[in-house]
HTML snippet that shows the backbone in 3Dmol.js (N, CA, C, O; Angstrom):
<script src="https://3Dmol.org/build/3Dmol-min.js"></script>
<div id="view" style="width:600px;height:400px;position:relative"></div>
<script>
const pdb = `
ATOM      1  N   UNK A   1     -80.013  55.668 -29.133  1.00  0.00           N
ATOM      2  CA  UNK A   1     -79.223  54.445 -29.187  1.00  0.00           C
ATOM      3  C   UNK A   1     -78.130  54.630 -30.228  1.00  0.00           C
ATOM      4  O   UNK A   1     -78.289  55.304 -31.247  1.00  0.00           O
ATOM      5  N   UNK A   2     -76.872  53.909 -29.868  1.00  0.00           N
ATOM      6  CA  UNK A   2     -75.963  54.064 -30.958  1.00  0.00           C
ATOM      7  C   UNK A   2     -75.871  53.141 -31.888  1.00  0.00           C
ATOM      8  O   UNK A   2     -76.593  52.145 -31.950  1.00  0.00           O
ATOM      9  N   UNK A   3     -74.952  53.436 -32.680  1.00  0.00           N
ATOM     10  CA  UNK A   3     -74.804  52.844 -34.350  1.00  0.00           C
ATOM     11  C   UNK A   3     -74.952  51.027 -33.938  1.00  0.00           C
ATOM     12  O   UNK A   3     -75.780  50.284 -34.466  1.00  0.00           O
ATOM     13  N   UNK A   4     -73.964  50.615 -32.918  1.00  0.00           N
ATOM     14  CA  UNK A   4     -73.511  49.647 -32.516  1.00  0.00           C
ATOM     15  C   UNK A   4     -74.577  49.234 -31.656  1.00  0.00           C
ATOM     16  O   UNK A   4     -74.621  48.003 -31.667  1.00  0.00           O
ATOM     17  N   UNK A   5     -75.533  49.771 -30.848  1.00  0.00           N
ATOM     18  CA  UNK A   5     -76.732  49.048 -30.322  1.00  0.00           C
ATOM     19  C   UNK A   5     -77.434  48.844 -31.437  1.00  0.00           C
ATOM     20  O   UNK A   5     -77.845  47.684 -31.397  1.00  0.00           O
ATOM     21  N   UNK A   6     -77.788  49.391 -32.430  1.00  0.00           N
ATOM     22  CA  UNK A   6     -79.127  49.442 -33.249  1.00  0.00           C
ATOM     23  C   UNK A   6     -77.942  48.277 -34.105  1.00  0.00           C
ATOM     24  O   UNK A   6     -78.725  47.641 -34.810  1.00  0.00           O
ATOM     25  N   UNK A   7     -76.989  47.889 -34.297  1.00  0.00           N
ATOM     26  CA  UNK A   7     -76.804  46.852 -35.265  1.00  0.00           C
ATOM     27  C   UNK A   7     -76.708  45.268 -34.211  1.00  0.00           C
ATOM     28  O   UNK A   7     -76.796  44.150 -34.718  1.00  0.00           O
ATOM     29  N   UNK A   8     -76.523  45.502 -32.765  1.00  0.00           N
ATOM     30  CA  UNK A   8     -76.459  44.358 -32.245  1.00  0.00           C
ATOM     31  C   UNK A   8     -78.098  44.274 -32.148  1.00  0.00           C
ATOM     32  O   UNK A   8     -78.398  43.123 -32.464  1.00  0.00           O
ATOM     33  N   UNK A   9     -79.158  44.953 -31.871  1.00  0.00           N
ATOM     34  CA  UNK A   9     -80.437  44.891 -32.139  1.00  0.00           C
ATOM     35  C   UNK A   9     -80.882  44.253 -33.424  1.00  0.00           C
ATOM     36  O   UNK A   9     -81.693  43.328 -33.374  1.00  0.00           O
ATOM     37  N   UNK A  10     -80.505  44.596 -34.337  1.00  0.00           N
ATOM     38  CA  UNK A  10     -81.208  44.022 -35.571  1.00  0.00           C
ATOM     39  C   UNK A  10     -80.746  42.520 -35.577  1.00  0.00           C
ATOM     40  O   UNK A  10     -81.511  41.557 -35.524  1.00  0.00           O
ATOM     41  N   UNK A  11     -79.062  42.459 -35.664  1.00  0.00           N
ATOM     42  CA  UNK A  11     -78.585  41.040 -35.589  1.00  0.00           C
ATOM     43  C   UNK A  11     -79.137  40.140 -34.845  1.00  0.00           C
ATOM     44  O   UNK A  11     -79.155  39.023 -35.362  1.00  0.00           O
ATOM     45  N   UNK A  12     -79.838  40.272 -33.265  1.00  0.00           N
ATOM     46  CA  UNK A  12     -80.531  39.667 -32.433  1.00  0.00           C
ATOM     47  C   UNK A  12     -81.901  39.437 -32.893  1.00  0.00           C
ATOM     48  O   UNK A  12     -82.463  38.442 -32.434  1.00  0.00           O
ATOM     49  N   UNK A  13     -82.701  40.361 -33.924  1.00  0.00           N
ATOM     50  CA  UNK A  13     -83.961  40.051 -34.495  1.00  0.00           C
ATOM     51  C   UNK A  13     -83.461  38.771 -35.833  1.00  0.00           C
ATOM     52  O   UNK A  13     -83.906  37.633 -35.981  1.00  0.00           O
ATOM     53  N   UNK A  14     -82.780  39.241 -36.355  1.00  0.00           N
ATOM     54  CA  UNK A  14     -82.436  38.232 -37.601  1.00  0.00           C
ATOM     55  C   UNK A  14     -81.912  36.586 -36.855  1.00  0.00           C
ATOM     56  O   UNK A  14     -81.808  35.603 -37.588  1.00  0.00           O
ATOM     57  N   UNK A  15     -81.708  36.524 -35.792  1.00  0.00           N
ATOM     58  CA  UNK A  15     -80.751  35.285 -35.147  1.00  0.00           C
ATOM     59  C   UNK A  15     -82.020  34.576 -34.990  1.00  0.00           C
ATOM     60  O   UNK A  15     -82.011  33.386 -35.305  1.00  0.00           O
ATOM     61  N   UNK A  16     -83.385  35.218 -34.454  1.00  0.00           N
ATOM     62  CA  UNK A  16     -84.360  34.589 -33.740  1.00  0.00           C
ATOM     63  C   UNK A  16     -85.123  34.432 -35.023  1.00  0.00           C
ATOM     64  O   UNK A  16     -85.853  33.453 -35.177  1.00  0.00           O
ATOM     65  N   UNK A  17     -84.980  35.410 -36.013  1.00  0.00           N
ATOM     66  CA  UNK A  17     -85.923  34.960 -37.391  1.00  0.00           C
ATOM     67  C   UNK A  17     -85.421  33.664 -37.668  1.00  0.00           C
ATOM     68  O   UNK A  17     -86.098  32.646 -37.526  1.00  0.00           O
ATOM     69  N   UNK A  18     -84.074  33.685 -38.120  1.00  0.00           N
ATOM     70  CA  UNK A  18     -83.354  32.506 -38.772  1.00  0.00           C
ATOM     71  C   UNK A  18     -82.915  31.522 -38.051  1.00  0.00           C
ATOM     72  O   UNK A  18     -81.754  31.142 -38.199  1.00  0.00           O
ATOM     73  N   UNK A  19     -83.747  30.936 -37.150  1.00  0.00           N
ATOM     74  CA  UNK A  19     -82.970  29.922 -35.944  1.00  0.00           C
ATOM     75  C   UNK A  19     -82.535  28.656 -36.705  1.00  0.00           C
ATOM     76  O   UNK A  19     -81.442  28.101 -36.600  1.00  0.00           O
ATOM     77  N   UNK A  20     -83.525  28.305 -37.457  1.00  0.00           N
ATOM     78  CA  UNK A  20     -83.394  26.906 -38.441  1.00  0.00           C
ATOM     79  C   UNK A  20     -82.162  27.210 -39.601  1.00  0.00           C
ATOM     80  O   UNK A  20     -81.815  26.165 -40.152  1.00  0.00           O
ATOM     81  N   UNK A  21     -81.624  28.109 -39.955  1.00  0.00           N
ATOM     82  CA  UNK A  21     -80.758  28.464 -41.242  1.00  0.00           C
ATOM     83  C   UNK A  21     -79.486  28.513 -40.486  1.00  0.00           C
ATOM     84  O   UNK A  21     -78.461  28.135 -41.052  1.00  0.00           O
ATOM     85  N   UNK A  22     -79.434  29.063 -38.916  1.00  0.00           N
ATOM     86  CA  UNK A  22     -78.150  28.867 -38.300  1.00  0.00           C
ATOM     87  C   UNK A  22     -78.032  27.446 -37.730  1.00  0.00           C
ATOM     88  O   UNK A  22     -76.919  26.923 -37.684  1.00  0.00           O
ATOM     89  N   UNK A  23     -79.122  26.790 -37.294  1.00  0.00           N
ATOM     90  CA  UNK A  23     -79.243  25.230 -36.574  1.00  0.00           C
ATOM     91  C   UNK A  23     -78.267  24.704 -37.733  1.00  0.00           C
ATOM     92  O   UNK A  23     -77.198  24.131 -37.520  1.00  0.00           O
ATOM     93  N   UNK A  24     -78.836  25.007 -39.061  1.00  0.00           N
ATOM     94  CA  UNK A  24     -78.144  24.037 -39.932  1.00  0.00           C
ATOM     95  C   UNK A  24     -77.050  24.036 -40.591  1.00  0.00           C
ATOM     96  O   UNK A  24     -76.548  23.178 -41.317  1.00  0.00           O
ATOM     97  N   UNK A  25     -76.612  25.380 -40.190  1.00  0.00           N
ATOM     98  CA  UNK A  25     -74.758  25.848 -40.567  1.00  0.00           C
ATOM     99  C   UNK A  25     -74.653  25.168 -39.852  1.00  0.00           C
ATOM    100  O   UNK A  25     -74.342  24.083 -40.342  1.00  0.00           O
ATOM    101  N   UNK A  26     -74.795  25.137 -38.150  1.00  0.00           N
ATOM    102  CA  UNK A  26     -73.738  24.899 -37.104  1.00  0.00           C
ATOM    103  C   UNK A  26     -73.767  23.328 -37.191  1.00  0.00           C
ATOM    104  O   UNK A  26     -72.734  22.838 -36.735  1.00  0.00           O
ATOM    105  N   UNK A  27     -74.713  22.376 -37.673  1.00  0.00           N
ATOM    106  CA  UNK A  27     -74.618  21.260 -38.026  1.00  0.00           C
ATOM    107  C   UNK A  27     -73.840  20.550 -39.233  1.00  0.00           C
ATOM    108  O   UNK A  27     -73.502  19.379 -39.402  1.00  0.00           O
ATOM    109  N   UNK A  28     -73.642  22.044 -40.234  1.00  0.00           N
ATOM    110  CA  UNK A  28     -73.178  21.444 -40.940  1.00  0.00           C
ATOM    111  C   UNK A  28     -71.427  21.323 -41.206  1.00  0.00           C
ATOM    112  O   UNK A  28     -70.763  20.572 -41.921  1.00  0.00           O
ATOM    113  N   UNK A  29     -71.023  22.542 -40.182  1.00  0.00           N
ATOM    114  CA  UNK A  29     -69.892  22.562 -39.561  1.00  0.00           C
ATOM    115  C   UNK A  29     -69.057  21.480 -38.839  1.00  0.00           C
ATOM    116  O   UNK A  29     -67.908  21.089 -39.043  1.00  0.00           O
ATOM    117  N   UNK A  30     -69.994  21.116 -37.928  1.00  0.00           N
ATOM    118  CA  UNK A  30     -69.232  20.477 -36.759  1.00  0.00           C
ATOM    119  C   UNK A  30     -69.403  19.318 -37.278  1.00  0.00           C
ATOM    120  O   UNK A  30     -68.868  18.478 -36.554  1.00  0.00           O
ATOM    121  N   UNK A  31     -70.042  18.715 -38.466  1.00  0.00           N
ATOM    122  CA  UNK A  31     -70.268  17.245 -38.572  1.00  0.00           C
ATOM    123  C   UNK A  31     -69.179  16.757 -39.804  1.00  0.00           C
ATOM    124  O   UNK A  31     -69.009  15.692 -40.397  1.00  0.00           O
ATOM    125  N   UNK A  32     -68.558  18.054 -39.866  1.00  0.00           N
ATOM    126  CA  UNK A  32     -67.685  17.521 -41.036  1.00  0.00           C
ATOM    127  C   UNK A  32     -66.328  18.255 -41.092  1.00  0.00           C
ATOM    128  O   UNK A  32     -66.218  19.481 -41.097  1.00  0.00           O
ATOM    129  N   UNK A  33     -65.257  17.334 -41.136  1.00  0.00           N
ATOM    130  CA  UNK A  33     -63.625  17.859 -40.387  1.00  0.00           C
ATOM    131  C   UNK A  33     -63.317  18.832 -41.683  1.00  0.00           C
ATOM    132  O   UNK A  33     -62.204  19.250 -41.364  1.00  0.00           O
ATOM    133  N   UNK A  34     -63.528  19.257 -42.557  1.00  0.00           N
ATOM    134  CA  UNK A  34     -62.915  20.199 -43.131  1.00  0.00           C
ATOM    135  C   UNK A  34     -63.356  21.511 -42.679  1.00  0.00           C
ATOM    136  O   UNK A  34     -62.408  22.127 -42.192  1.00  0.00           O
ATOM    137  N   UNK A  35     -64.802  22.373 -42.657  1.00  0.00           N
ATOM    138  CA  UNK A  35     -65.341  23.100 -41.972  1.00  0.00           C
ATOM    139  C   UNK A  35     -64.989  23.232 -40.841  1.00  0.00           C
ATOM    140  O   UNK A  35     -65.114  24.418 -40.537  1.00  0.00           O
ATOM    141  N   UNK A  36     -64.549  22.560 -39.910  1.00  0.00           N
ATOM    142  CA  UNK A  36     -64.210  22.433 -38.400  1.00  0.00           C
ATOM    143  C   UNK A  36     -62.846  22.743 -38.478  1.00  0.00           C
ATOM    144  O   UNK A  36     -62.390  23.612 -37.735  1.00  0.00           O
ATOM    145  N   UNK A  37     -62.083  22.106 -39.333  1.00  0.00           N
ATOM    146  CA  UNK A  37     -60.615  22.975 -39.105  1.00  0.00           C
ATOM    147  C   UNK A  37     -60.155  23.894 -39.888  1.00  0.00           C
ATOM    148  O   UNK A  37     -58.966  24.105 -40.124  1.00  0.00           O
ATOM    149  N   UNK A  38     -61.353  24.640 -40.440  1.00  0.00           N
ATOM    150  CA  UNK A  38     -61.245  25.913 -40.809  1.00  0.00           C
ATOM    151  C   UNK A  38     -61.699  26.533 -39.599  1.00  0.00           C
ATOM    152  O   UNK A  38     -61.002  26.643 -38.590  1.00  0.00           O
ATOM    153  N   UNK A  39     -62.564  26.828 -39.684  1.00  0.00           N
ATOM    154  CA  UNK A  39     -63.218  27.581 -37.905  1.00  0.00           C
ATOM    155  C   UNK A  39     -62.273  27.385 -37.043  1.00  0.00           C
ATOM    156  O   UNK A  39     -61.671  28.445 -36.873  1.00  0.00           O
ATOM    157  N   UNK A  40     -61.767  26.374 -36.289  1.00  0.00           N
ATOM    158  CA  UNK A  40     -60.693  26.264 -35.780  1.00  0.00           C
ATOM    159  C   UNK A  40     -59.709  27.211 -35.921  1.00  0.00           C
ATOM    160  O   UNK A  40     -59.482  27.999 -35.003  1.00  0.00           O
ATOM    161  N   UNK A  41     -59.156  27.235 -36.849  1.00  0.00           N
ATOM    162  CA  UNK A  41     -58.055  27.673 -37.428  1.00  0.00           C
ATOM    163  C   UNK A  41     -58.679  29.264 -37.707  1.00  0.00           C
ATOM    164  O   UNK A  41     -57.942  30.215 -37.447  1.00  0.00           O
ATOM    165  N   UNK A  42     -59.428  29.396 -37.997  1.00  0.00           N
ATOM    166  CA  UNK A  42     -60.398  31.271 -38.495  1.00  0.00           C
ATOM    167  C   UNK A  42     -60.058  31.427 -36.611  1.00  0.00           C
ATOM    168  O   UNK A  42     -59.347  32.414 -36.420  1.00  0.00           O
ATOM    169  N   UNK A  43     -60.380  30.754 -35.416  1.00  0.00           N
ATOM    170  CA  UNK A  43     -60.632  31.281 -34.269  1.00  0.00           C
ATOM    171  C   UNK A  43     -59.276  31.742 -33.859  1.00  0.00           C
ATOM    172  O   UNK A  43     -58.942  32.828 -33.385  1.00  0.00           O
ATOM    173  N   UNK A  44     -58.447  30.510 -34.188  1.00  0.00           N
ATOM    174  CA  UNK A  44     -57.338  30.880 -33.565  1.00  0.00           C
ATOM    175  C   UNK A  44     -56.265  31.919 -33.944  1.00  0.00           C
ATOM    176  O   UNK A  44     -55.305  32.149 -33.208  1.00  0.00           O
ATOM    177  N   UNK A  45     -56.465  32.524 -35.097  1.00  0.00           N
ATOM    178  CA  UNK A  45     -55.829  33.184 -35.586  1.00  0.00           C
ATOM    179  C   UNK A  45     -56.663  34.673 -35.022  1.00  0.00           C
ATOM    180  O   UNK A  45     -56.104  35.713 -35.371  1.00  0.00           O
ATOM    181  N   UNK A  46     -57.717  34.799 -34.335  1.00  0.00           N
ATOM    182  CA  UNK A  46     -57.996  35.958 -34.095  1.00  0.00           C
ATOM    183  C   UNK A  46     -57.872  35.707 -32.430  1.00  0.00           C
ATOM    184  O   UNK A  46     -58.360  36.574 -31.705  1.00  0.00           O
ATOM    185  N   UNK A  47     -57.189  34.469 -31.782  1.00  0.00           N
ATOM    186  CA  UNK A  47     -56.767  34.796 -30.875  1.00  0.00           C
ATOM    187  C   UNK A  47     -55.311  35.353 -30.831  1.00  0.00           C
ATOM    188  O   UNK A  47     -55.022  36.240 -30.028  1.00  0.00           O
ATOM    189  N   UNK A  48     -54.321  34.790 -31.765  1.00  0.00           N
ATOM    190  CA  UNK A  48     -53.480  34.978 -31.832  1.00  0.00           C
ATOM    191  C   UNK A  48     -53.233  36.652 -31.783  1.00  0.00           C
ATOM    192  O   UNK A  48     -52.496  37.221 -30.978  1.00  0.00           O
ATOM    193  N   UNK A  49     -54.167  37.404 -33.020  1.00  0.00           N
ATOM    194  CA  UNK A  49     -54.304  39.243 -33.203  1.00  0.00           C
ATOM    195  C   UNK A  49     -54.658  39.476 -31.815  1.00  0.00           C
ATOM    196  O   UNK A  49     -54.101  40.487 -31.387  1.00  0.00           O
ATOM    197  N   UNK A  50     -55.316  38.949 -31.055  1.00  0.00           N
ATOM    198  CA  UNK A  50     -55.819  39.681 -29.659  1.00  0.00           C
ATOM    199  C   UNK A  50     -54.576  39.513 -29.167  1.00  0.00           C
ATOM    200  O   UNK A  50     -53.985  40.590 -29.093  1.00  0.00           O
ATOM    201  N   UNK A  51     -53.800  38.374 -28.717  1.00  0.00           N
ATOM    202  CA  UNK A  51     -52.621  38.671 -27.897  1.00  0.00           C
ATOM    203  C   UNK A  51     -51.468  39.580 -28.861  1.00  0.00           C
ATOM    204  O   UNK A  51     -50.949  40.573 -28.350  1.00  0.00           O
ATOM    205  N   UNK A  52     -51.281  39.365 -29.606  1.00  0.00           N
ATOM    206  CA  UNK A  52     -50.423  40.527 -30.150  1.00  0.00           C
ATOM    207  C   UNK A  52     -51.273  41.960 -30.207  1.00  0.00           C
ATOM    208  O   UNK A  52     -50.556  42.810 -30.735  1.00  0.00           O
ATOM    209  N   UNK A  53     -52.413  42.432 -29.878  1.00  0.00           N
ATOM    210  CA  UNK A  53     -52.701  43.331 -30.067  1.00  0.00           C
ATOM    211  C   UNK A  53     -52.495  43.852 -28.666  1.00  0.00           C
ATOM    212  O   UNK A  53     -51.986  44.968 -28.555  1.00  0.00           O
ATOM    213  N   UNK A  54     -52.845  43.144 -27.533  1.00  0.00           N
ATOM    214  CA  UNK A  54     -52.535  42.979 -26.077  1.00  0.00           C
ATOM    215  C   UNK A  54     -51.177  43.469 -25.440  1.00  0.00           C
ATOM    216  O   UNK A  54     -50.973  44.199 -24.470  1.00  0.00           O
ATOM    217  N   UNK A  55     -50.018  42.606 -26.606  1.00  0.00           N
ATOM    218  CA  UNK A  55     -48.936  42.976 -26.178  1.00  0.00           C
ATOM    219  C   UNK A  55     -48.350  44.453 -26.925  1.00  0.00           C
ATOM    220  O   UNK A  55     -47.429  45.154 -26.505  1.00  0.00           O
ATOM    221  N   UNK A  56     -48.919  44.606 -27.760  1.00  0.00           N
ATOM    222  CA  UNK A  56     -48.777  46.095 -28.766  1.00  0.00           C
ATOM    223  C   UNK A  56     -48.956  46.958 -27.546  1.00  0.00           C
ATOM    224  O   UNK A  56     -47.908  47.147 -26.928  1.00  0.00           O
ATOM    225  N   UNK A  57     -49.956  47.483 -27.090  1.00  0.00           N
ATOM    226  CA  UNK A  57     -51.158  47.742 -26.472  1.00  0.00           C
ATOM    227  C   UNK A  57     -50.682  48.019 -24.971  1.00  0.00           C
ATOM    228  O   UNK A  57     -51.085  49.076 -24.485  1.00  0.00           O
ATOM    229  N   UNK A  58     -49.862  47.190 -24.168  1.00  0.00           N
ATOM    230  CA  UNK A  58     -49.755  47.599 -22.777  1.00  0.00           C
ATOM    231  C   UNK A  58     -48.281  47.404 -22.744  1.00  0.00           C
ATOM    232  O   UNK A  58     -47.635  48.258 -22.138  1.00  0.00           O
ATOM    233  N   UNK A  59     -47.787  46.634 -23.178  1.00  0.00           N
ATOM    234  CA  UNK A  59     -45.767  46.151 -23.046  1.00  0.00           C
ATOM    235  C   UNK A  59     -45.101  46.679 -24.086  1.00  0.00           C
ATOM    236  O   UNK A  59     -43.926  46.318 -24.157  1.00  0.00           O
ATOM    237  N   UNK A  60     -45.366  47.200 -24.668  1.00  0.00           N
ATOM    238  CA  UNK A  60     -44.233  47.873 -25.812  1.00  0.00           C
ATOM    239  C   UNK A  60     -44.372  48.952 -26.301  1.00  0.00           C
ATOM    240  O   UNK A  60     -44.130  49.414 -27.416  1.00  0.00           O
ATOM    241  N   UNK A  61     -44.998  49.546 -24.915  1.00  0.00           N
ATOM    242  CA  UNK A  61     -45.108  51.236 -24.715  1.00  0.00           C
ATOM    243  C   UNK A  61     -43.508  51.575 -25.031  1.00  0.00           C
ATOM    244  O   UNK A  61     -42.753  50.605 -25.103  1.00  0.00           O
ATOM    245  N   UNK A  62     -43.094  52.577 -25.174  1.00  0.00           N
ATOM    246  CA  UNK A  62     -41.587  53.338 -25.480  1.00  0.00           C
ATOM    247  C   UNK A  62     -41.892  54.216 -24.214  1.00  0.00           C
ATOM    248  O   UNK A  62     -42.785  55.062 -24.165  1.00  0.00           O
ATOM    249  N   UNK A  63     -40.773  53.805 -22.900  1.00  0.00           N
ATOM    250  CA  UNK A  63     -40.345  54.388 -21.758  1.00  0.00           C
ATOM    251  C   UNK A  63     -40.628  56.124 -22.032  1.00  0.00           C
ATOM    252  O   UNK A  63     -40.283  56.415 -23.177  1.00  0.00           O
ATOM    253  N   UNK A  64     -41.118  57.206 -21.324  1.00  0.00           N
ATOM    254  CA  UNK A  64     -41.025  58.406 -21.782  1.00  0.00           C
ATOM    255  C   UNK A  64     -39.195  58.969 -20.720  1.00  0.00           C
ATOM    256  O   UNK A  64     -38.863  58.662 -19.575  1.00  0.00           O
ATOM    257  N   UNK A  65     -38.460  59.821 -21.751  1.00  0.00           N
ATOM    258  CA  UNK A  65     -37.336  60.328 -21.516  1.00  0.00           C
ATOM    259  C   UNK A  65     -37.302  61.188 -19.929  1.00  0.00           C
ATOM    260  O   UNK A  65     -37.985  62.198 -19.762  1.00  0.00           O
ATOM    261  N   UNK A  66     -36.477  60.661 -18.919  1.00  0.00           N
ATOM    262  CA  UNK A  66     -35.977  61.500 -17.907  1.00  0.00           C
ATOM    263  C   UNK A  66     -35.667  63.020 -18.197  1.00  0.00           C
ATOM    264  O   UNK A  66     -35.076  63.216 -19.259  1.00  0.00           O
ATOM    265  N   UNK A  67     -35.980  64.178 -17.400  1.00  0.00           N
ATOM    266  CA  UNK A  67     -35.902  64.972 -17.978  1.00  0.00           C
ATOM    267  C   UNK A  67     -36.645  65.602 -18.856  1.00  0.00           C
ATOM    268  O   UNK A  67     -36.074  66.574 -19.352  1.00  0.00           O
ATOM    269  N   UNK A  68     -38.193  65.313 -19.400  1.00  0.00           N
ATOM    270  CA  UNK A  68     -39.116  65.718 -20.253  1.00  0.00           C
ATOM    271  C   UNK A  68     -39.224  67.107 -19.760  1.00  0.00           C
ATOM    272  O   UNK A  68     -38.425  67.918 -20.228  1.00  0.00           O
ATOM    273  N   UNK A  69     -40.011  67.471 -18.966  1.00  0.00           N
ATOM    274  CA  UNK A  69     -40.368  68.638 -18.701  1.00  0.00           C
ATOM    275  C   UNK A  69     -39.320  69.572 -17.870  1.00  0.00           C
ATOM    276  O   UNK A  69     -38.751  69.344 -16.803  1.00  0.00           O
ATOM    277  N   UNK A  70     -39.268  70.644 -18.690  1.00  0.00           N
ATOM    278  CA  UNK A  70     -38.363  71.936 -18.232  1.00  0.00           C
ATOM    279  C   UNK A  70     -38.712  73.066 -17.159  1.00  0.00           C
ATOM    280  O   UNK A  70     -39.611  73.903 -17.238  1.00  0.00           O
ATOM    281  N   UNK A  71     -37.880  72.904 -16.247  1.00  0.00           N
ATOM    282  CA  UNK A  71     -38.455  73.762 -15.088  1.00  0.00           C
ATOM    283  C   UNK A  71     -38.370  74.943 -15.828  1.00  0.00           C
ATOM    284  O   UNK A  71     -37.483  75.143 -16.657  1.00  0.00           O
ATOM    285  N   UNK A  72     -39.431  75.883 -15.508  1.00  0.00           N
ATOM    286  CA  UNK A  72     -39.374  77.381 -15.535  1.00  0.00           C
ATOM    287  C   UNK A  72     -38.737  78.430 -14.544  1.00  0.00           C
ATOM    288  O   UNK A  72     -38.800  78.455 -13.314  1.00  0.00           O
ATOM    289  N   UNK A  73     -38.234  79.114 -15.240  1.00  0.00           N
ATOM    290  CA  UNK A  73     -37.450  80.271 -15.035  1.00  0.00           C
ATOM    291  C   UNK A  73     -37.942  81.054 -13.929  1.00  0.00           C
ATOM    292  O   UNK A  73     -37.375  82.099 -13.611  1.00  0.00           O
TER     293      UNK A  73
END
`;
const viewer = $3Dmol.createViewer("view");
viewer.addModel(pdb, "pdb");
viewer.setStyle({}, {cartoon: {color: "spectrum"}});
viewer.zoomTo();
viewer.render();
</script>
C-alpha cells in the first residue's frame, strides 16, 4: 500500500475514533457566523486555486513553433 493509502487509512480510523470531537467542531461551526464565514471563505479560495490551476494547466500551454523538427539529410 502506498504512503497516501496508509494515511487515508489511518485518517478513516481516527474519524470513527473521534466521531463526538468532530460532531462538535461541525456544530460549533455552523452555529456561529464568524466560523462559517471563515470556512466559507477558506473553501472558496481553494476553489478559486483549482480554477486558476485548471486554467494554468490546459489553456496557457505556449503553442509549440512551426517548423520544430528538422528533416534529415
Amino acid at each position: 500500500m502506498s504512503l497516501f493509502g496508509w494515511f487515508v487509512a489511518l485518517r478513516g480510523l481516527g474519524l470513527i475514533a473521534t466521531t463526538s470531537v468532530v460532531q462538535d467542531t461541525v456544530d460549533a461551526v455552523t452555529l456561529e457566523s464568524g466560523p462559517l464565514a471563515a470556512a466559507r471563505g477558506f473553501f472558496g479560495l481553494l476553489a478559486l486555486v483549482g480554477l486558476w490551476l485548471t486554467y494554468v494547466g490546459w489553456f496557457s500551454r505556449s503553442r509549440p513553433r512551426s517548423g520544430g523538427a528538422r528533416p534529415s539529410k
